[in-house]
N, C-alpha and C positions, 0 to 999 in steps of 0.2 A: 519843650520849646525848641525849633529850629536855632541853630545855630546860625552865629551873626559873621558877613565875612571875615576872614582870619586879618588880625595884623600883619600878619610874615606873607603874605599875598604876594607883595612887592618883590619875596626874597626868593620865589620859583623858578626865577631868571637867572639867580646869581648861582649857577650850577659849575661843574668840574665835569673837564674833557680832556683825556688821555691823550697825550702825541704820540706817533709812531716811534720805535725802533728804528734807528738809520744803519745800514749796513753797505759791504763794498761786493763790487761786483766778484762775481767767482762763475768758473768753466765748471759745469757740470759733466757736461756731455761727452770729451775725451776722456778724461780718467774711468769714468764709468763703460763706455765703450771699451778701452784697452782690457779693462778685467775681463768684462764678457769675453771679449775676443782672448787672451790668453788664460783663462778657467773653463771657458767653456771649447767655443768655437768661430771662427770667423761667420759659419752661415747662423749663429744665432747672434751673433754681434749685429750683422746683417737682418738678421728678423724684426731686432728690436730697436732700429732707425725710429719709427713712427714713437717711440716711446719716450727716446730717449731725447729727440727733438721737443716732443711735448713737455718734458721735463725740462728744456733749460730754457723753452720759450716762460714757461712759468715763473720760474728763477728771473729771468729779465725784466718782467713784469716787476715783481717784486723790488727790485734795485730803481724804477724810474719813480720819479716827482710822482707822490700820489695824487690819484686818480680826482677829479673837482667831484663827484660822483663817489660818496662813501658807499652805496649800496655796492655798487662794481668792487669797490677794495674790498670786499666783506667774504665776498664769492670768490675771490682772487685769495685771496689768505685761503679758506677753508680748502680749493681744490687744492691749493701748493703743501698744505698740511697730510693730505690724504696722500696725496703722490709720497711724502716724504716716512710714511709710516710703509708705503708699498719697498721704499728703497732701502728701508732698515732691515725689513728682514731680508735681505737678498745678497746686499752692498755692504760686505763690513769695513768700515772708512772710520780708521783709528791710526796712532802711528807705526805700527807694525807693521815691519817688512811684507810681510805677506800680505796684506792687508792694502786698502785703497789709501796709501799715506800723503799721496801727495796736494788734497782736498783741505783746504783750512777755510775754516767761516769765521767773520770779523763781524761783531754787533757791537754798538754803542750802547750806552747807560742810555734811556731815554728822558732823564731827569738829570744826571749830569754829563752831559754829551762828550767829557773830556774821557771819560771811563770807557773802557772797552775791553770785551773777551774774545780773544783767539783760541778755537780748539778744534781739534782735528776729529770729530766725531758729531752726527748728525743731532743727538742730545741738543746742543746748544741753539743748533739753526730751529728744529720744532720749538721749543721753547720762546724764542723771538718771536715766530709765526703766532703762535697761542699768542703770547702778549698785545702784538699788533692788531689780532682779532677781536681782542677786547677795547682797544684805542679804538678802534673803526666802529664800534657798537655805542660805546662812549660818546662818539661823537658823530652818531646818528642820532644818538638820544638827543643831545643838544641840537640837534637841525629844526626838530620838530617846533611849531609855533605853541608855547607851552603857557599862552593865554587862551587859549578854547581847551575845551573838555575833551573834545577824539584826538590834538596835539598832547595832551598831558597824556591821556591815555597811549599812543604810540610811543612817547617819548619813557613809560613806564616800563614799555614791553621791549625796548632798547637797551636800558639801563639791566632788565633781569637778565638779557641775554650779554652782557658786557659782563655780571657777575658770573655768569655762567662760564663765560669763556676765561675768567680767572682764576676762577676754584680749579675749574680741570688743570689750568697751570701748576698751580699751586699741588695736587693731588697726583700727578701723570708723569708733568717735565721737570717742574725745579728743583729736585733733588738733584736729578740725572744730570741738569744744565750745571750746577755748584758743585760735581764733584771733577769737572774736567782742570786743567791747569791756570784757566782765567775763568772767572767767573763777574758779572754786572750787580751790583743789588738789585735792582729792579724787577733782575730773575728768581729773586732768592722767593722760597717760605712766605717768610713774613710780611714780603712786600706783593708778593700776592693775594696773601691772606686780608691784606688791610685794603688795598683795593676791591677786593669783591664787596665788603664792609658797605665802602663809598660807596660802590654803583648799586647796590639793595639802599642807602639811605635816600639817594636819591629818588628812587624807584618808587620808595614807602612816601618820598614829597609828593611824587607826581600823584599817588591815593588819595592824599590829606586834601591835596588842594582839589580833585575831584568831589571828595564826601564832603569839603563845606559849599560847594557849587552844589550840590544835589541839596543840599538842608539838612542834612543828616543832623540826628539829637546832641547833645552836648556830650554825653556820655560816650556816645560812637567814635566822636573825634577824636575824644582826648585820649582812648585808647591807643588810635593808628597815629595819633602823635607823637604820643611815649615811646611806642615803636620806631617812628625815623627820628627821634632821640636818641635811641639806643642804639640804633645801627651806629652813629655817629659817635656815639662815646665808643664805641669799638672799633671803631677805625683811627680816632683820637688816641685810644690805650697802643696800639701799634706806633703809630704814630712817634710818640715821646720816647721811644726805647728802643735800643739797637738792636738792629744796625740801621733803623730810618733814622733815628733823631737827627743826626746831622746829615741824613741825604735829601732832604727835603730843603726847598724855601720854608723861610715861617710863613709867610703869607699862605700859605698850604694850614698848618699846624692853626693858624688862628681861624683861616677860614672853614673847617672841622669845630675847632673849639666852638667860634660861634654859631652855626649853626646846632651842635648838640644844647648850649645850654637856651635858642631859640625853641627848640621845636619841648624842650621841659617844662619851658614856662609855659608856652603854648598851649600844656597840657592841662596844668594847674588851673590856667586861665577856663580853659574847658568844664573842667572839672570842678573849678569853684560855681559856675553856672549851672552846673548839674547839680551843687549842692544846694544853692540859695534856692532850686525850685522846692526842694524837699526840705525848707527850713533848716538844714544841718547847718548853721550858721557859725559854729564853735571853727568846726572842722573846714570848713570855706575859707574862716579868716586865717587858718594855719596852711592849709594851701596856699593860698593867695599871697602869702608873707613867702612863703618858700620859693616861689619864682620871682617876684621882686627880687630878692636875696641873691638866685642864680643870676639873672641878668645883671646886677650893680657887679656883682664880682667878673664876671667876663667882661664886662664894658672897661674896667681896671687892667684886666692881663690882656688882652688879645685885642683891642681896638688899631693896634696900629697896625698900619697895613691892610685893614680889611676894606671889602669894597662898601663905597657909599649907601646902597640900596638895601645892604644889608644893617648895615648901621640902624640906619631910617627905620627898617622892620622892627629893630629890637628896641628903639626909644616909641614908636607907637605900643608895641605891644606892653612896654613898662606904664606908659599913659594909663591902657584899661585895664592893667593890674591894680595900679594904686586907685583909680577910680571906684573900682569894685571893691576893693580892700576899703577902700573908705565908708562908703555905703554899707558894707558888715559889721561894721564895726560901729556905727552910729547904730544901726539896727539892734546890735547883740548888748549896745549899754540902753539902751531906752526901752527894749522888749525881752528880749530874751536872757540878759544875763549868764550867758552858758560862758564856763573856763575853757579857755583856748588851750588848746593839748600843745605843747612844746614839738617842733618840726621834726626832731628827733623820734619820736612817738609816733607820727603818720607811719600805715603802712606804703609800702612801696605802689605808685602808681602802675595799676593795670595795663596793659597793654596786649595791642592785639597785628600779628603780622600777615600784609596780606600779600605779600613777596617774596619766592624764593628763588634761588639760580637755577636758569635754562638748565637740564640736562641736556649735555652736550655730545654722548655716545651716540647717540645715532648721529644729528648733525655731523660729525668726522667720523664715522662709520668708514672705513676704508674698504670691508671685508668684501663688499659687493663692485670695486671697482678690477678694471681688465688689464691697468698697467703691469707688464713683467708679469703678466697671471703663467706664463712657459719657466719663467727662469728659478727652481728650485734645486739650491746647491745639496749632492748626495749626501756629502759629511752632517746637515744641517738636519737632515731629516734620518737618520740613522741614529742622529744622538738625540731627537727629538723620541724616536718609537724608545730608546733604552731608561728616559728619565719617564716615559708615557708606562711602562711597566714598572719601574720603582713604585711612580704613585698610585697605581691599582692596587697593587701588592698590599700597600698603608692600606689604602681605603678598604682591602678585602678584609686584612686582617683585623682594623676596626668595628667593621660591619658585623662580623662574626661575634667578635665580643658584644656587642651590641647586644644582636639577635639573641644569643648565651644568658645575658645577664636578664633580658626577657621573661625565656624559657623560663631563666630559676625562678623567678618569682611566682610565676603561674601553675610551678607544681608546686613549689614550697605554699602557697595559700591552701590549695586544694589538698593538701595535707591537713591544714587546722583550720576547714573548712569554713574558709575565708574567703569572700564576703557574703557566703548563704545565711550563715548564721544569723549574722548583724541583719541580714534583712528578713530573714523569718522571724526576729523578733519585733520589727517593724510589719508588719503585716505582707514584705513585697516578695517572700519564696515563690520562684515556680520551679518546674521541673525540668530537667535535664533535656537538651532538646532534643535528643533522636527519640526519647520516653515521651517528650510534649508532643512530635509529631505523629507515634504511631496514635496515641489516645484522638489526636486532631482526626487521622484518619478513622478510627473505628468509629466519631461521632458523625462525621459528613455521612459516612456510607449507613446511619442509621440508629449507631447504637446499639445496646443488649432492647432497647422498650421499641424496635424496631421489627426483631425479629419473629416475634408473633404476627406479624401481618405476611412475613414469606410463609411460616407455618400455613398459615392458614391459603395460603396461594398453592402448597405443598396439598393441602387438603383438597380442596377444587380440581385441582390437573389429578389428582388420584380418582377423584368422582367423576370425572368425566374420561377418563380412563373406561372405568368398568362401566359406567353407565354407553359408551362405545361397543365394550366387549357384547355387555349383553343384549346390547340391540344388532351386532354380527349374529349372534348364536339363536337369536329369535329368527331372523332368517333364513340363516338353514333349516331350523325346526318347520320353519313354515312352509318350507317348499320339499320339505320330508313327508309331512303330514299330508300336502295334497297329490306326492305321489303315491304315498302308501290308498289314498283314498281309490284314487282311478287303478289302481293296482288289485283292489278290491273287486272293483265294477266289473270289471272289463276282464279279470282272471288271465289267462294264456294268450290272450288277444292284445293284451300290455306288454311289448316285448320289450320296451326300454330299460335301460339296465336302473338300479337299485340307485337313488341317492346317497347310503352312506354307503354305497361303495365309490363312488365318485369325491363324495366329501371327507375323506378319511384324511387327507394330510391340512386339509383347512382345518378339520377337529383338532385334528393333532397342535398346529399350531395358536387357536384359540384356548386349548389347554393351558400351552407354555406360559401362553401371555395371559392368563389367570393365575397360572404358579407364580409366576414374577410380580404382579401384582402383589401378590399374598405377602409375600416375600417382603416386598416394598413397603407396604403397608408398616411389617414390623418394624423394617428400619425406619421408618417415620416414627412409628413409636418410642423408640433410641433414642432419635432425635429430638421431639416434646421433653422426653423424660431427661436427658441430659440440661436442656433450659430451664427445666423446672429446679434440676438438682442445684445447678449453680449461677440460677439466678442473684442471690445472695450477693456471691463474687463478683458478677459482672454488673450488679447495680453502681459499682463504684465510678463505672467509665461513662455513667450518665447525669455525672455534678460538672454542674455546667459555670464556672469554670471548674475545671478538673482541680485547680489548687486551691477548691473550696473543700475538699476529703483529704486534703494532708495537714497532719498531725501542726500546731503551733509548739511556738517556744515564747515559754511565761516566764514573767518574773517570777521569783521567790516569792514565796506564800508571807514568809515569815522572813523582815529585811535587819542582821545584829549590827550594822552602822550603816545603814541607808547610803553605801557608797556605788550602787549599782549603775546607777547614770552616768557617774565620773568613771567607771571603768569603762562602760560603753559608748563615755566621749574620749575615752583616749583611743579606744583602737579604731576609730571612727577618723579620729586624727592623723593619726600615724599611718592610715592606708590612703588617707588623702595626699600627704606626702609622699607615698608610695607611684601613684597618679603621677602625682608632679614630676619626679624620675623618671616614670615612664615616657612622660611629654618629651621631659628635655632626653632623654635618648632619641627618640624621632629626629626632633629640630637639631641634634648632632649630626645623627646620620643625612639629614635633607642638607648642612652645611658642608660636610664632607664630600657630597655631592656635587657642591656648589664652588666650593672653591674646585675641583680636578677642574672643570666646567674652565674656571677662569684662567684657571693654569696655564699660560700661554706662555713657552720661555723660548721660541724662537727665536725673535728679535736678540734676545739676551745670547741666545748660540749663535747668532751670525756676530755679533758683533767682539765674543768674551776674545782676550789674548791669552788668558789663562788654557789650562787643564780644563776638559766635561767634569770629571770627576768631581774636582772643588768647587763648581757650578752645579752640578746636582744636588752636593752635600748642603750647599747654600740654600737651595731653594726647597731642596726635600725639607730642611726644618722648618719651615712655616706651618708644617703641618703636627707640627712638636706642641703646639700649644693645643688642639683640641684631641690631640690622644689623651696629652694629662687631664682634660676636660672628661673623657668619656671615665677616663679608667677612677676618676674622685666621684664618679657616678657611681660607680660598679661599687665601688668602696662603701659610701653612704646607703647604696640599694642595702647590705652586707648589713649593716649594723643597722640597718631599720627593724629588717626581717627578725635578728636576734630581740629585736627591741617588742615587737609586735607577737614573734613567739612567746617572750612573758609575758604580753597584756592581754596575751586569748589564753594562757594558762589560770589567769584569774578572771577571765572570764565564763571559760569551760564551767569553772567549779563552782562559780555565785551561780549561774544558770543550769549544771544540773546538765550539760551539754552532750554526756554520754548518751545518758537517756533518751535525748530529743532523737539523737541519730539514730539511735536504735529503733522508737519509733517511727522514726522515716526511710529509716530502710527496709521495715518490715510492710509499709505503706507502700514506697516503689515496688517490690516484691507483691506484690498484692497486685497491684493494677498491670504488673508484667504479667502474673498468672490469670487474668481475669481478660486481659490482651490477646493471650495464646488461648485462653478457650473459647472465646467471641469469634479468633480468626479459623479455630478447627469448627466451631457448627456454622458460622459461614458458608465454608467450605463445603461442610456435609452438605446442607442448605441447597447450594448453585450446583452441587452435584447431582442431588435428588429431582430440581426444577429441571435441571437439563434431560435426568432420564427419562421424568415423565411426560416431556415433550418429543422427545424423540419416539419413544413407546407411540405417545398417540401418532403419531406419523404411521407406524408399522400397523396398527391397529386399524387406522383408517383405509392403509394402501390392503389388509386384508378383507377388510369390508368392503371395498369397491370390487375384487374378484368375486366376492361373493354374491353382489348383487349380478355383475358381468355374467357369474355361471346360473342365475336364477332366469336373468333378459332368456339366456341361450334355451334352457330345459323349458322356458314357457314357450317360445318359438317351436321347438320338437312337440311341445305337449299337442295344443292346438292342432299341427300337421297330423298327427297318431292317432287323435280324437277324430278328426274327419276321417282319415282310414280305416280306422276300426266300424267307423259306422256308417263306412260305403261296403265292407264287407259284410254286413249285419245287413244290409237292407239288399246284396244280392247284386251290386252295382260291381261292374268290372268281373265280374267272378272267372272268367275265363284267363282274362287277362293276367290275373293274379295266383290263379292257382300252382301256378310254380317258381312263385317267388321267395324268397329268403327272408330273411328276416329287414326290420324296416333299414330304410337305409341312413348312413347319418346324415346329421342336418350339414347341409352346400350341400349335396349330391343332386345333381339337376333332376329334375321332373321326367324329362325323356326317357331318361336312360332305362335301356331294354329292363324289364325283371326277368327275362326270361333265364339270365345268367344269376346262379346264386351267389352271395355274398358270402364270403366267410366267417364265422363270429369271432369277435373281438372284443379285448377288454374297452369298456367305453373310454374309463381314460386315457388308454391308448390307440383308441381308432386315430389312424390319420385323416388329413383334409385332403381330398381331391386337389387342393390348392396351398402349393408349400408357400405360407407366410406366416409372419410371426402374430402370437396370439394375441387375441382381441383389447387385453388387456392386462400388462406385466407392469408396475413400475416398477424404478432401479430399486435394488435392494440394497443398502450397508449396515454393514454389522456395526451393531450398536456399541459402545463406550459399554463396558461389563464391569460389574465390583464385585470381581473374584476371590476378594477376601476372604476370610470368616465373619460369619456373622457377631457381633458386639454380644457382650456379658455370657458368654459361653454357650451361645446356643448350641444346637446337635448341629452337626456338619450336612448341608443340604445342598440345593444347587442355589447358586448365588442370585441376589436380589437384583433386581434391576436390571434383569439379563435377557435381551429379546433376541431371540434367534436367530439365526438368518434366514429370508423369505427365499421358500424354493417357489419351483416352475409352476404353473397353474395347476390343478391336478385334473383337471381335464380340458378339452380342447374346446375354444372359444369358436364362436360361426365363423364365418369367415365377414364378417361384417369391416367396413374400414374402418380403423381405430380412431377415437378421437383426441385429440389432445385434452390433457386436463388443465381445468382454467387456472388461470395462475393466483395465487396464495401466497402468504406471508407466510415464515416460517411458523410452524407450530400452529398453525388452521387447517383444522381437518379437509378433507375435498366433500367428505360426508356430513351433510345431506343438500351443498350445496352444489354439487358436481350432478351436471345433467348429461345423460348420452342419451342416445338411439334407443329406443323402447324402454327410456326408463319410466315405471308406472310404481316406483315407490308412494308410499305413503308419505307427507313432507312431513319433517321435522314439527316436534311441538314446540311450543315456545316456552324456554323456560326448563329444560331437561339437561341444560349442564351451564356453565358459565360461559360468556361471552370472551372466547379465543381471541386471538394467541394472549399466552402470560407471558409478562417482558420478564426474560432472570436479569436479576444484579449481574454484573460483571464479578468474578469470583474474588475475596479476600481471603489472604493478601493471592498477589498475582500466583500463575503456575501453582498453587495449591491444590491437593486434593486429599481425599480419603477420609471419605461418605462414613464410614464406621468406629470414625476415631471419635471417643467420649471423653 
């Protein structure tokens, strides 16, 4: 049920507004000028005109008839506050000769105006300032029309900043203002403290009376009602006790009283309505009695004096108390019968706050303004860096202990291997993490149930290897054979030289690269046989997750007083509290931090008359309370660890704890060995993939010479074949009959025969035309695994060893060379490289595997050595 307008409606109006602080005029401006000008210099006295004019225009402001315009006074306090925290650290203005002594500030009590503090230090004047800031907020709030809902609401957000600006009073100045030679009450503690009270009660009014303008439930209200009851009873308990009791009017003291036991009843009132919906009829009528009860007894102490309007609030609100009390109470004797609990026996009313004081550190932020930003006295900042190294020094040497008492803990655990334990008997063990991430690494890259598919990629590039070689060697053969044929025919009339004396260094190298094969071949077989050997081992790096193959930690088969669980909740316990030290060692260290951070004792060195020394010592102790705080840590860390070293000793021995680690070490052990021989045939692996693709590179670059010197001999053949059988049929005979033998291929047609030729090895006949041969690709020497070979073979020439490609061994036509088409690495040029007269036979489909094989990149990196088992 919406809530019914409030009776205290009336009493929104009858609010409290601060009056200023009245104070006497005072010269800023000379005295402060003469310092600069004899501390510093006439041309900085001189600099600082515009400054110090703006400062006593401020000050003047401040001494005239306030402003009809509370927003203007509000801006006018806060700049004059700023200025005044800029001249404290700069201006020490105390009565010390040295010092700017001849500055005195005079403020009034603002409550009793006969009262007055004189004191020769800035302390006193900020303090007034903050007060008045707060009067000015006070009675902005009050301006606002606080019959409409956005006036309450302004006059809400007036009232928090009026608390705001008196806690900071309260927090900042008034200590500083009460310890000079005269001091106000109005500046004291307490009378700050009871003030911020007042302007939050008011503030929690200005809520109430918006949430019953919105309908809010009965429940809601009487919560935020309770609330600016309570503010009021706390500005009330200030109130009655020195040093306010008698600095106050009572019409102050009554006007608090009655409002706190308003806004309770108010509550009851609320909250009895919130009971009769839910039939709680017992507890309604013991409500309902309780505020009756508070209001008869304040309408007896504190009616006199208090304002009309508020009267009126509290005799309506008693009206719908006893009206509703009556109605419960007909209702609980004719229906319900329920016993009325004694008001002593309610619990205390809820309540909910929805106000708290402005912060006010930014608002008076000084740090970002320009006045005097030049004037920084040497002595001030010399003993600022000397107390700035005291307190690092603290903070180093805490920090260290800190970090220390850390460290101990974290080898002392992993001593009594704590907390692995505890969690491998819960099912959560994993592994060590530089061990979890090589096993991570050996499964991405594959695994042990991976490695039979390189195998067998190992198997392919070797097939297609030899199946390469022996379609080179078929070509020689082939074009051996059809010279030996026409060699036959033609007898003496054949004068071309012999093919295997021209192919003797391609034999030769076709050889090698069958020894190497061969060779390879074994060490592939190494390598299968090595996978097959220690498969077993390296099955283990393929349990997915890997901390599904290590060893658990069981309960006792057999329990002689079932105290297992209680030992396992006490070290479960004990290292929870270990935690918690941990924690608060951080939150030490993060306040240790925090206060250097705030440490700001400038102000304090411009102003002390004392010694730096017994100024440091003062202020270095503040730091005295969280050394003992660190070092009762270190202490309790100490006697935990003793405490927890016995409850994993009976732990160990109910659990058998030797044994599990035995087990798990011999498990870590296991997948480390099974790690190391995964990354050695890896290795072999990408070493092997790599030879036999380099090989087929050399393989291929020798079979393109070979077909190159086949193009060349079928060109001469054809030419020797029509000669021979223009001499056979009588043609040219003259011509010819003193010629030398044939000449080689380029040699132009023209050229006389009548000069003979000389004979020459055909591999080494020259070209009429010095260029390079028809067809060389670059040659490099291949990557060798000069080893020995694995399981003690005989000492041979090593596997995987491709020669280096020498010069053609014989001379190419002179034909223009073609480029060879471009290719991936590890794609033959053969049989898909076309030149100038090539009349190969094409490739079958289906005589080796589809090139290039991508290798793995090699595990682990920079790895090698192909022969290691």
């Amino acid at each position: 049920m919406a809530a019914s307008p409030s009776p205290s409606a009336v009493a929104t109006n009858i609010m409290l507004a601060i009056f200023e602080k009245k104070t006497t005029s005072i010269d800023l401006y000379r005295p402060l000028r003469n310092y600069v000008a004899f501390t510093y210099s006439e041309r900085e006295a001189i600099n600082l005109e515009d400054d110090l004019n703006s400062l006593k225009q401020l000050r003047s402001d401040i001494e005239r008839v306030p402003d009809p315009f509370p927003t203007v006074r509000r801006d006018l306090f806060i700049s004059y506050f700023k200025a005044l925290c800029l001249v404290e650290t700069r201006f020490p203005i105390s009565p010390n000769e040295d010092h700017i002594n001849t500055l005195q500030f005079t403020w009034f009590d603002a409550f009793k105006q006969k009262h007055k503090a004189v004191q020769h230090n800035i302390h006193l004047e900020k303090a007034a300032v903050l007060f008045n800031l707060g009067a000015v907020y006070s009675q902005i709030g009050l301006s606002y029309d606080r019959a409409t809902v956005d006036g309450r609401r302004q006059a809400s957000h007036a009232f928090i900043a009026a608390a705001g600006s008196f806690a900071f009073l309260r927090d900042n100045a008034s200590t500083k203002a009460s310890m000079g030679s005269s001091a106000t009450v109005d500046l004291s503690v307490e009378c700050a403290g009871m003030l911020e009270r007042l302007m939050l009660a008011q503030a929690q009014e200005c809520v109430f009376e918006n949430t019953i303008a919105k309908g809010s439930t009965p429940g809601v209200c009487a919560k935020i009602s309770r609330q600016v009851g309570l503010y009021y009873e706390e500005a009330l308990a200030a109130l009655v006790v020195a040093p306010l009791k008698d600095h106050f009017d009572k019409a102050w003291i009554s006007h608090v009283q009655l409002k706190a036991a308003l806004f309770y009843a108010e509550a009851c009132y609320r909250c009895g309505m919130e009971l009769h919906e839910k039939e709680e009829i017992a507890e309604e009528i013991a409500r309902l009695r309780s505020g009756v009860n508070a209001l008869a007894e304040v309408k007896k102490s504190s009616s006199k004096g208090a304002a009309a309007q508020l009267l009126d609030a509290i005799n309506k609100l008693e009206v719908n108390l006893n009206r509703n009390l009556e109605r419960a109470v007909k209702e609980n004797d004719r229906v319900y019968l329920m016993r009325v609990p004694p008001p002593s026996s309610l619990s205390p009313l809820p309540a909910f706050s929805m106000v708290k004081p402005m912060q006010m550190n930014e608002v008076l932020d000084a740090s970002k303004e320009k006045m005097f930003a030049s004037l920084v006295p040497d002595s001030s900042a010399k003993a600022l860096s000397r107390y700035t190294e005291m307190v690092d020094d603290v903070i180093r040497t805490q920090a260290e202990k800190l970090q220390q008492g850390s460290e101990v803990t974290r080898v002392r655990l992993k001593e009594m291997d704590l907390p692995d334990s505890i969690l491998a008997l819960e099912g959560h063990f994993t592994l060590p993490a530089d061990l979890k991430e090589d096993v991570e690494a050996v499964q991405i890259s594959g695994g042990p149930a991976g490695l039979e598919a390189e195998l067998q990629q190992l198997r392919d590039l070797r097939r297609v290897n030899n199946e390469l070689l022996v379609q080179t060697e078929e070509l020689l053969q082939k074009e051996a054979t059809e010279d030996a044929q026409f060699r036959s025919q033609f007898g003496t009339r054949w004068t071309r030289p012999q093919s295997s004396t021209l192919t003797k260094n391609l034999q030769d190298r076709l050889n090698r690269f069958a020894a190497n094969l061969k060779q390879a071949a074994d060490s592939d077989a190494c390598i299968e046989r090595s996978v097959r050997d220690h498969s077993a081992l390296m099955s283990i790096l393929d349990h997915r997750p890997i901390e599904s193959a290590l060893p658990t930690l069981s309960r006792p088969i057999i329990s002689l007083d079932a105290n297992e669980d209680a030992i396992v909740g006490a070290v479960k316990q004990s290292l929870r509290q270990l935690e918690i030290l941990g924690a608060q060692r951080a939150g030490l260290e993060d306040m240790l931090k925090e206060m250097k951070r705030k440490d700001d004792i400038l102000p304090k060195l411009m102003t002390s008359t004392g010694s730096y020394e017994d100024l440091f010592r003062k202020e270095i102790a503040k730091y005295d309370r969280i050394c003992e705080d660190i070092a009762q840590n270190i202490e309790a860390q100490e006697q935990l660890l003793l405490q927890i070293q016995a409850q994993n000793g009976e732990f160990s021995a109910i659990f058998n704890l030797e044994d599990y680690k035995a087990s798990r070490e011999k498990c870590f052990k296991q997948i480390q060995a099974a790690i190391a021989k995964y990354r050695e045939i890896k290795g072999n692996i990408n070493e092997g993939l790599k030879f036999y693709i380099t090989l087929q590179d050399a393989i291929t670059n020798v079979k393109q010479q070979c077909s190159d010197f086949i193009m060349t001999r079928n060109i001469q053949c054809r030419e020797m074949i029509e000669d021979v059988q223009r001499q056979m049929a009588g043609l040219s005979f003259q011509d010819r009959k003193n010629t030398g033998p044939y000449p080689p291929v380029g040699q132009p047609h023209h050229t006389p025969r009548s000069q003979p030729q000389p004979q020459t090895e055909p591999q080494n006949a020259p070209y009429p035309h010095s260029q390079t041969p028809y067809y060389r690709p670059p040659e490099q020497p291949m990557p060798g695994y000069g080893h020995p070979p694995p399981y003690g073979a005989p000492q041979q020439p090593p596997p995987y060893h491709v020669p280096p490609v020498t010069s053609a061994p014989y001379a190419p036509p002179p034909v223009q060379q073609q480029p060879l088409a471009s290719h991936e690495y590890g794609q033959p040029a053969y049989p898909g490289w076309h030149g100038p007269y090539y009349n190969a036979p094409g490739q079958q489909p289906g005589s080796f595997p589809r090139p290039p094989y991508s290798i793995p990149s090699p595990y682990p990196p920079h790895q090698s050595g192909y022969y290691k088992q």
